[in-house]
Legacy VTK file of the C-alpha trace (Angstrom):
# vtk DataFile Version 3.0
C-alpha trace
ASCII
DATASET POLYDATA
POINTS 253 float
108.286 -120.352 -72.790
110.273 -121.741 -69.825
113.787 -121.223 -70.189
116.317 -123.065 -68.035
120.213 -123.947 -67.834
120.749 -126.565 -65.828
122.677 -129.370 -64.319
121.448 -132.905 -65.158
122.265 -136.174 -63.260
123.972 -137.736 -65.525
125.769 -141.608 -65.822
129.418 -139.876 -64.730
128.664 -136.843 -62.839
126.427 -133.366 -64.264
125.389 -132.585 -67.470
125.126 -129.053 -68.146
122.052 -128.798 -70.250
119.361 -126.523 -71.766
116.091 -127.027 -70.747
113.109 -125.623 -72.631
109.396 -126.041 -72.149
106.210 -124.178 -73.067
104.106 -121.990 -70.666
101.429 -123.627 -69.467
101.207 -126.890 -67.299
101.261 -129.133 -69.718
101.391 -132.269 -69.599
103.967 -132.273 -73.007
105.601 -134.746 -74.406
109.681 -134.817 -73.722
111.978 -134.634 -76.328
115.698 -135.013 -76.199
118.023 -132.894 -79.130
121.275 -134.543 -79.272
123.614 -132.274 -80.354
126.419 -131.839 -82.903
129.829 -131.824 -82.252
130.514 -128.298 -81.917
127.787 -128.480 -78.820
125.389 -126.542 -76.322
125.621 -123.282 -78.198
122.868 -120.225 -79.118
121.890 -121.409 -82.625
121.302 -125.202 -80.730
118.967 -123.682 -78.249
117.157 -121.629 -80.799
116.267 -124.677 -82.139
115.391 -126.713 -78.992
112.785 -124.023 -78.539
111.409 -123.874 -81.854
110.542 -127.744 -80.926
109.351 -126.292 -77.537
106.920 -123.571 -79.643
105.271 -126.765 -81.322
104.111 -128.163 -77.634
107.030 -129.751 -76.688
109.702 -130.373 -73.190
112.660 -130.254 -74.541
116.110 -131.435 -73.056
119.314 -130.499 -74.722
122.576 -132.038 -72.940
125.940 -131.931 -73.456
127.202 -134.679 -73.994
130.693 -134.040 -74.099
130.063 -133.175 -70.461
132.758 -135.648 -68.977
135.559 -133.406 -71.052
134.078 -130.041 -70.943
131.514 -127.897 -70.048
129.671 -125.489 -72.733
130.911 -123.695 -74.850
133.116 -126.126 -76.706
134.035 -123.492 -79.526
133.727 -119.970 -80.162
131.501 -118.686 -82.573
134.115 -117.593 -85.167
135.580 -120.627 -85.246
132.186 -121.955 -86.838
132.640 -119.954 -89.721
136.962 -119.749 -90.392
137.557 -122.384 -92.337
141.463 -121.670 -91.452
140.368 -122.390 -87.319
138.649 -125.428 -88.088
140.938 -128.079 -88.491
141.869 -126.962 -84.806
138.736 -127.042 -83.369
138.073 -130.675 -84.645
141.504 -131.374 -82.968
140.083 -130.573 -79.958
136.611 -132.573 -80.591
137.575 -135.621 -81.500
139.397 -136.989 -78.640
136.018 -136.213 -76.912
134.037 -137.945 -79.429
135.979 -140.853 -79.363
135.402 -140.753 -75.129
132.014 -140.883 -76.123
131.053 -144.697 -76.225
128.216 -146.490 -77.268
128.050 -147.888 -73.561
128.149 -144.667 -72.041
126.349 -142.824 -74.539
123.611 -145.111 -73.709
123.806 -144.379 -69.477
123.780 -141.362 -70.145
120.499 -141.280 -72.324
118.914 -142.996 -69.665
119.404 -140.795 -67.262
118.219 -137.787 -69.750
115.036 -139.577 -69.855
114.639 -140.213 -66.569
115.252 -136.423 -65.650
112.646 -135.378 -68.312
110.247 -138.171 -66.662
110.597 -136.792 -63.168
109.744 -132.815 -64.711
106.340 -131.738 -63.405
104.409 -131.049 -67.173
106.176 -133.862 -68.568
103.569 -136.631 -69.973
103.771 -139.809 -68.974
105.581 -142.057 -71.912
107.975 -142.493 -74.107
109.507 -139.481 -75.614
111.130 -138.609 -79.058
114.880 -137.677 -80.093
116.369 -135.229 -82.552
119.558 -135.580 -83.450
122.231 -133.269 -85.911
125.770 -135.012 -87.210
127.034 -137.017 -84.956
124.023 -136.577 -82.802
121.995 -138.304 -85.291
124.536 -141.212 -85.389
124.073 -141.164 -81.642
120.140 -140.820 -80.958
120.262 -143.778 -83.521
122.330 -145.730 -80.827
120.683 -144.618 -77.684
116.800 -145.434 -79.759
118.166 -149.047 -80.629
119.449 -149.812 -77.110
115.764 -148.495 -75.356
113.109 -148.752 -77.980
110.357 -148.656 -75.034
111.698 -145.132 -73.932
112.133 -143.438 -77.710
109.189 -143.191 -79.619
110.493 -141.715 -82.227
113.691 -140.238 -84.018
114.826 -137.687 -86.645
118.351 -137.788 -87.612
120.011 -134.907 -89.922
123.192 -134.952 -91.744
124.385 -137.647 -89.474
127.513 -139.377 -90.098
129.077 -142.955 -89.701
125.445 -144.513 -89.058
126.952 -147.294 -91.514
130.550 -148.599 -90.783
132.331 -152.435 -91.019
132.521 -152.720 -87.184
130.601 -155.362 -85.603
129.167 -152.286 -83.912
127.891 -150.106 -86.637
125.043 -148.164 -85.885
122.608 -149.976 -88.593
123.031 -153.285 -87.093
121.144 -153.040 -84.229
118.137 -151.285 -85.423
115.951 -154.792 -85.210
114.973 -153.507 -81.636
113.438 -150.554 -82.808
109.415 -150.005 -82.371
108.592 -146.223 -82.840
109.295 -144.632 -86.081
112.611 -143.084 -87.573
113.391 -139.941 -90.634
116.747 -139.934 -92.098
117.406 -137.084 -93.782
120.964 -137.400 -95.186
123.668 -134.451 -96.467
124.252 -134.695 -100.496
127.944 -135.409 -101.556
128.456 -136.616 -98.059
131.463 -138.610 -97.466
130.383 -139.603 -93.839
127.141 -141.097 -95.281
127.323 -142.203 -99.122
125.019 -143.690 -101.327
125.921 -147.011 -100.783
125.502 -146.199 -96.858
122.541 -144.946 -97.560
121.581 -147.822 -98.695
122.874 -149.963 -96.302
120.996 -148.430 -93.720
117.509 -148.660 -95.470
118.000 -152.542 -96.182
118.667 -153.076 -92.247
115.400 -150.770 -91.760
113.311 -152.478 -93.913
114.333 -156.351 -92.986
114.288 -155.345 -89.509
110.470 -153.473 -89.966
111.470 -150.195 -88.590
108.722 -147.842 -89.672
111.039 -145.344 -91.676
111.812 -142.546 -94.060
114.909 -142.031 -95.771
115.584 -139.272 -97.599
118.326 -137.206 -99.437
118.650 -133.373 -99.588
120.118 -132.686 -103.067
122.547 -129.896 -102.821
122.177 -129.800 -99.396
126.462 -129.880 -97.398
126.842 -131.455 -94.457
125.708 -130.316 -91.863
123.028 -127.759 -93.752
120.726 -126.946 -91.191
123.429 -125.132 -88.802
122.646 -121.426 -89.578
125.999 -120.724 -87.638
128.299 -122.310 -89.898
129.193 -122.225 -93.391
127.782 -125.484 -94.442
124.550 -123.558 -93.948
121.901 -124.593 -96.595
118.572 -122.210 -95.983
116.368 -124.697 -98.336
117.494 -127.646 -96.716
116.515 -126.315 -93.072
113.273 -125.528 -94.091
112.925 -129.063 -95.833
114.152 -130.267 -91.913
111.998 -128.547 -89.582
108.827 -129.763 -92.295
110.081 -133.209 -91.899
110.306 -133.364 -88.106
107.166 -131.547 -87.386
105.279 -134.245 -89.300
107.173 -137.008 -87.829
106.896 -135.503 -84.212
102.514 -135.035 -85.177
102.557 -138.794 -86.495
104.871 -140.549 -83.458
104.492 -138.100 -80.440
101.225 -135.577 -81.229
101.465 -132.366 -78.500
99.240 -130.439 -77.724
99.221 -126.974 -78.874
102.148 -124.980 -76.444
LINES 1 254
253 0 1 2 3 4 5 6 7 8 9 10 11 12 13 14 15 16 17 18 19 20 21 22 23 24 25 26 27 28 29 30 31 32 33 34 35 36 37 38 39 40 41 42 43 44 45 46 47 48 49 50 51 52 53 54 55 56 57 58 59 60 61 62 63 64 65 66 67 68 69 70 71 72 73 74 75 76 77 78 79 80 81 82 83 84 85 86 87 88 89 90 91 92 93 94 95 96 97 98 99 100 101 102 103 104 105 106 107 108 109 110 111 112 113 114 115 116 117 118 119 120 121 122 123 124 125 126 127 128 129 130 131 132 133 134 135 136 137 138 139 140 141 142 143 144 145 146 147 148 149 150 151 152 153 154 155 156 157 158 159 160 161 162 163 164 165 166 167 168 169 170 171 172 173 174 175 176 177 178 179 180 181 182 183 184 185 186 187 188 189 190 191 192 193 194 195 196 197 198 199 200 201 202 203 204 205 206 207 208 209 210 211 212 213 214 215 216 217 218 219 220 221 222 223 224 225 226 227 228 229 230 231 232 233 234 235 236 237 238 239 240 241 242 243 244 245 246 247 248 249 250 251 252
């Protein structure tokens, strides 16, 4: 595979990103990985090419970029659970910086970049997204439904809130096809948000599947951190593979 760190044009200025495609000319189909909050880091890029290995161009931004560029944490501060409340003092000031608005130039400008990549097909392309990433490639699919074919969201967080804003209440522009595969015992995303976010799917028509992953923490497909949940990443990568063969077929990398 074609391995690449790189600067991307972003809405405020470079993204440093990962960029990961399979040998071979191509055309593939783009996909963007929207990360978690912790960020651009080795076990994220493992799994951007694992997507790659399936026949895929794969584009993994930070998109914290504006406040810092990668690495946002150090790897043992993944796993202490005494360094932790630290590190999410650190995150979620940047998080917040995050908006929907300019969540949404910047995702534009992530697909254009993949558009412009020589072995990039021509189309829409599909977006993976972990924690707060899923929250967010639920926004950025909503706002361009012509440019996102499709969408897999994992253990993601506040997708369901009372703002005028929340997440589920613009998913009537969706066209492609979404998975939700949500944390058990998750106090970001409970039952009755669950829910919630399968009513607005199904009045609004969104081709979707919803699922939970009994015993499975938040956050359970991070192998890096100790919310790791072995059963419920392999569940995961089943569950996006189909959806990526149904929405955005590749050919074989």
């Amino acid at each position: 595979m074609q391995r690449t760190s790189i600067d991307v044009p972003a809405a405020d200025g470079p993204a440093d990103a990962y960029f990961v495609t399979p040998d071979g000319p191509g055309p593939y189909p783009g996909v963007l990985l929207f990360m978690d909050a912790f960020g651009v880091r080795p076990r994220l890029r493992e799994m951007a090419d694992r997507i790659a290995e399936r026949g895929y161009a794969v584009l993994l931004p930070n998109l914290f970029y504006r406040d810092q560029r990668s690495p946002l944490v150090e790897p043992a501060e993944l796993t202490d659970a005494d360094r932790r409340g630290a590190v999410f003092g650190r995150l979620v000031p940047m998080m917040q910086t995050l908006t929907s608005a300019r969540l949404v130039a910047d995702t534009t400008a992530y697909l254009d970049f993949l558009a412009a990549q020589d072995g990039v097909a021509a189309g829409p392309a599909g977006i993976v997204g972990y924690c707060m990433g899923g929250r967010n490639a639920l926004i950025a699919m909503s706002a361009l439904p012509d440019r996102i074919a499709a969408l897999g969201s994992f253990h993601a967080g506040r997708v369901v809130t009372e703002e005028p804003d929340s997440p589920h209440r613009a998913v009537g522009s969706i066209t492609g096809e979404v998975y939700f595969g949500h944390a058990d015992n998750d106090g970001s995303m409970t039952p009755e948000h669950v829910k919630a976010l399968e009513t607005a799917l199904a009045e609004a028509g969104v081709r979707y599947t919803s699922e939970l992953y009994e015993g499975a923490p938040h956050g359970f497909t991070m192998s890096d951190t100790a919310m790791y949940h072995p059963e419920g990443e392999r569940r995961h990568w089943a569950a996006l593979f189909a959806l990526l063969d149904r929405a955005l077929p590749a050919q074989p990398a």
